[in-house]
C-alpha positions as CSV (number, residue, x, y, z in Angstrom):
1,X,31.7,45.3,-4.3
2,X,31.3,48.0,-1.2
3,X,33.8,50.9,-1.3
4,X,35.4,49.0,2.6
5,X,35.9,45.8,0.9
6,X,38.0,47.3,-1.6
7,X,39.9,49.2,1.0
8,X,40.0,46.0,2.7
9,X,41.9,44.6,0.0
10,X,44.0,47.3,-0.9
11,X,45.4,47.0,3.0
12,X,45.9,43.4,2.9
13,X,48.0,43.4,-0.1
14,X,49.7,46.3,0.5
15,X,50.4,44.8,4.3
16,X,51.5,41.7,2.9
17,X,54.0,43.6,0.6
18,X,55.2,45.7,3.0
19,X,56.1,42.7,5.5
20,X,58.1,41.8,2.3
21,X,56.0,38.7,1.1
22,X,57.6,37.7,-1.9
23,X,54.4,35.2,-3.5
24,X,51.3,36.9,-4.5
25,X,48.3,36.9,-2.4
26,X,45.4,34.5,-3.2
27,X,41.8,35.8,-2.6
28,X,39.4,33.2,-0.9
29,X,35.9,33.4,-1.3
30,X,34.1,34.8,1.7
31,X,31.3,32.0,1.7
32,X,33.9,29.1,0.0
33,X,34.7,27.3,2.8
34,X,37.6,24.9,3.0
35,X,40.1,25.0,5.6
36,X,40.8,29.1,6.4
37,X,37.0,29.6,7.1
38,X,36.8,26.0,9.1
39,X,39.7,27.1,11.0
40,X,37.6,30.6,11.8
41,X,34.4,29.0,12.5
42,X,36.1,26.5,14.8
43,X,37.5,29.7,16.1
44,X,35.0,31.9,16.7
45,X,32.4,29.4,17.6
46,X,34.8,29.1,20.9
47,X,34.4,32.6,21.5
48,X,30.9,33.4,20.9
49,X,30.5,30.4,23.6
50,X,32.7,31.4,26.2
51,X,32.6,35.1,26.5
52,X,35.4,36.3,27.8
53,X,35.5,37.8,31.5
54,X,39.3,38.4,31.2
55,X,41.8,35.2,30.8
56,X,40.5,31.7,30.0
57,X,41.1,29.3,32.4
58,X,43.5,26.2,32.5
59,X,40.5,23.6,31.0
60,X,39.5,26.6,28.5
61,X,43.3,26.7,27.3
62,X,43.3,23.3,26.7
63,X,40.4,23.9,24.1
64,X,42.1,26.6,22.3
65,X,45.4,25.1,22.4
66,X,43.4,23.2,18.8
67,X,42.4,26.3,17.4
68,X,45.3,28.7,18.4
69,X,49.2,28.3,17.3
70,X,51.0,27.0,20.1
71,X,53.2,30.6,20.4
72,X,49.7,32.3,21.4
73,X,48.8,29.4,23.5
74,X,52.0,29.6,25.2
75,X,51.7,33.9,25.5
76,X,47.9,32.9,27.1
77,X,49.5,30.5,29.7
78,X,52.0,32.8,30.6
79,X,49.5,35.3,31.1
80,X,47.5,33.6,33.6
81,X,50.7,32.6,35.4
82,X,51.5,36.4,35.7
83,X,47.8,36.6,36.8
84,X,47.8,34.5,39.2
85,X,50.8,35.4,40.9
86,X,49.6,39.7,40.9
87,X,46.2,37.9,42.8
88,X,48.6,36.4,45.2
89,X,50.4,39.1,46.0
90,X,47.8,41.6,46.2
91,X,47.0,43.4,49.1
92,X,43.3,42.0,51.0
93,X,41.8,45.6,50.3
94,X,43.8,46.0,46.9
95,X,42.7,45.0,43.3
96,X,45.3,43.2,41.8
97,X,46.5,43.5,38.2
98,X,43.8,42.0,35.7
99,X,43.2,41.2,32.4
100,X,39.8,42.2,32.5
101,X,36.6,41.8,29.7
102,X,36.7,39.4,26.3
103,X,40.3,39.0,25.1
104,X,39.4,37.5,21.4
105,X,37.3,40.8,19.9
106,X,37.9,44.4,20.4
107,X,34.4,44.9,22.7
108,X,34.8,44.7,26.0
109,X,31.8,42.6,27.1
110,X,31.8,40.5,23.7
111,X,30.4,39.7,21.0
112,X,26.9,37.7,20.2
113,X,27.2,37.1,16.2
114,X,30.3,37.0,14.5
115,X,31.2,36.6,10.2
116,X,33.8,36.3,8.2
117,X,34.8,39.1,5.0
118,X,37.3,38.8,3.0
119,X,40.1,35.9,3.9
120,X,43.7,36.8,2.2
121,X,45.8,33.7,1.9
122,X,49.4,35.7,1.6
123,X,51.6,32.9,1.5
124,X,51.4,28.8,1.9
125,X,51.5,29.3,5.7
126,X,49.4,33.0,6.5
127,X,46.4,34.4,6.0
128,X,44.4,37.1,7.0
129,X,40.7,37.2,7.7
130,X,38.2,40.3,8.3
131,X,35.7,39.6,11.1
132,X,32.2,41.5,11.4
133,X,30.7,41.4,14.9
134,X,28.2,42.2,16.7
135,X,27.2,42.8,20.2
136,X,23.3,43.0,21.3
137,X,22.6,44.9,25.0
138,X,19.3,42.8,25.7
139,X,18.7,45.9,28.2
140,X,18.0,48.2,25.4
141,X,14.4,47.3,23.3
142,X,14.7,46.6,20.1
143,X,15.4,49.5,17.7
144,X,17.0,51.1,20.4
145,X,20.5,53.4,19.0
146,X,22.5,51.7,22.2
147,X,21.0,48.3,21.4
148,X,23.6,46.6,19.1
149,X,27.1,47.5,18.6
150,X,29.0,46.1,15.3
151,X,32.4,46.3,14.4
152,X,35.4,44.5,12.3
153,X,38.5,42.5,14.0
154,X,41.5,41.4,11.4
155,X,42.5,37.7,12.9
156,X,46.3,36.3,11.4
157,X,46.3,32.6,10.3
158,X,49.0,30.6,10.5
159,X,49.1,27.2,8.8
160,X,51.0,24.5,11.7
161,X,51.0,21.0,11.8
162,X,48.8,20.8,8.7
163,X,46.2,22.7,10.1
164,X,45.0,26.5,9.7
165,X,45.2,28.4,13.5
166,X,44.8,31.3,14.4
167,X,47.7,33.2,15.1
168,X,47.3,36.7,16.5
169,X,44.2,39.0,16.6
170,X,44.4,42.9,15.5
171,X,41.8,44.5,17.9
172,X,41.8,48.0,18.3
173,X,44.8,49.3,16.9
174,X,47.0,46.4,19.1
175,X,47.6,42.6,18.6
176,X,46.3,40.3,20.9
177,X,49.7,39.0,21.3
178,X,51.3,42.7,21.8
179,X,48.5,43.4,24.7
180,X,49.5,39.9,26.5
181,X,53.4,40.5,26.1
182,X,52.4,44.5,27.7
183,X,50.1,42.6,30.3
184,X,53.8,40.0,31.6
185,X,55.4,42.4,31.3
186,X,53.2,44.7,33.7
187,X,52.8,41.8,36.1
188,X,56.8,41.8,36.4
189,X,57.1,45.1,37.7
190,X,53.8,45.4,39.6
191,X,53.7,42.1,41.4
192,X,56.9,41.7,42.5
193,X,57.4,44.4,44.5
194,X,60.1,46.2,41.9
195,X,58.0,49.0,40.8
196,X,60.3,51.9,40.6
C-alpha cells in the first residue's frame, strides 16, 4: 500500500473520531462497487459532462437534485438566486458578483478523468471518498510539464432516502458548501446596495 493511502486512512479515522463518531469506520474496497462507488460514478460522471463555467443552471439542478442531498441542492439554488439578483443589479459597465469556473473539483477549468481511492463508510449514514483527477490542456503536446494537471478532492456521502448522495465536497482547503454559504452571503452585502 503507497505511503498517501495510509496517510489517507490515518486522516479519515482520525477525522471521523474527532467529529466524535462513536461506531468504527468500515473500509470499502476501492474497485468493490456497490452503492458508495455507484453513488460517486453517478456523481462524477455528471461532472466530467457538464464542466462547470460557474453555477449550474435551473435544468442542470434538476439533475443533481438525484445525485446531491437535498441541503446542497437547496445551498446551489440559493446560490443562483443570489446570482441572479448581483447580475440584475449590476451596473451596464460593471462585472457583477460571480461564481466563476467548475464548482465540483478544486481546478478551475475542470477536470477530464476522474477515480475513486479509498471510500470510508464512518457510520450507517456517511462516508468519505478520495477522488484523483485529472485535467489535460489539449494546447500543450503531449509530454509537455503544463500538459496535465492531477490532483485529489475528499467528497462527504450522506446516505438519504435510501440512497448514497453526495453531501459536501472538500476542495482546496474549503467545502463546497462553506464557499456557497461565503458566496450568499457576499451577494447580501454587495448586491443590495448595503456594503458598508
Amino acid at each position: 500500500m503507497r505511503r498517501g493511502r495510509v496517510w489517507w486512512w490515518a486522516w479519515a479515522l482520525g477525522g471521523a473520531m474527532a467529529i466524535g463518531v462513536a461506531w468504527p469506520a468500515r473500509a470499502v474496497e476501492p474497485m468493490a462497487g456497490g452503492e458508495l462507488t455507484d453513488a460517486l460514478r453517478r456523481f462524477y460522471g455528471w461532472v466530467l459532462a457538464h464542466p462547470g463555467k460557474g453555477l449550474p443552471t435551473v435544468r442542470q439542478r434538476a439533475q443533481l437534485a438525484t445525485l446531491v442531498t437535498p441541503s446542497l441542492s437547496q445551498l446551489l439554488k440559493q446560490a443562483a438566486d443570489t446570482e441572479a439578483r448581483c447580475i440584475r443589479q449590476a451596473e451596464r459597465d460593471e462585472k457583477p458578483l460571480l461564481m466563476e469556473g467548475d464548482l465540483f473539483v478544486s481546478h478551475h477549468e475542470g477536470a477530464t478523468e476522474v477515480d475513486h481511492g479509498p471510500v470510508v463508510q464512518v457510520d450507517e449514514n456517511h462516508a468519505l471518498a478520495e477522488m484523483y483527477l485529472v485535467s489535460l490542456d489539449p494546447r500543450f503536446p503531449k509530454a509537455h510539464p503544463y500538459r496535465m494537471t492531477s490532483w485529489s478532492d475528499t467528497v462527504e456521502l450522506q446516505r438519504e432516502g435510501g440512497r448514497w448522495r453526495v453531501h459536501n465536497l472538500r476542495l482546496e482547503g474549503q467545502t463546497l458548501s462553506a464557499s456557497l454559504r461565503d458566496y450568499i452571503n457576499a451577494g447580501e452585502q454587495i448586491c443590495t446596495g448595503t456594503t458598508p
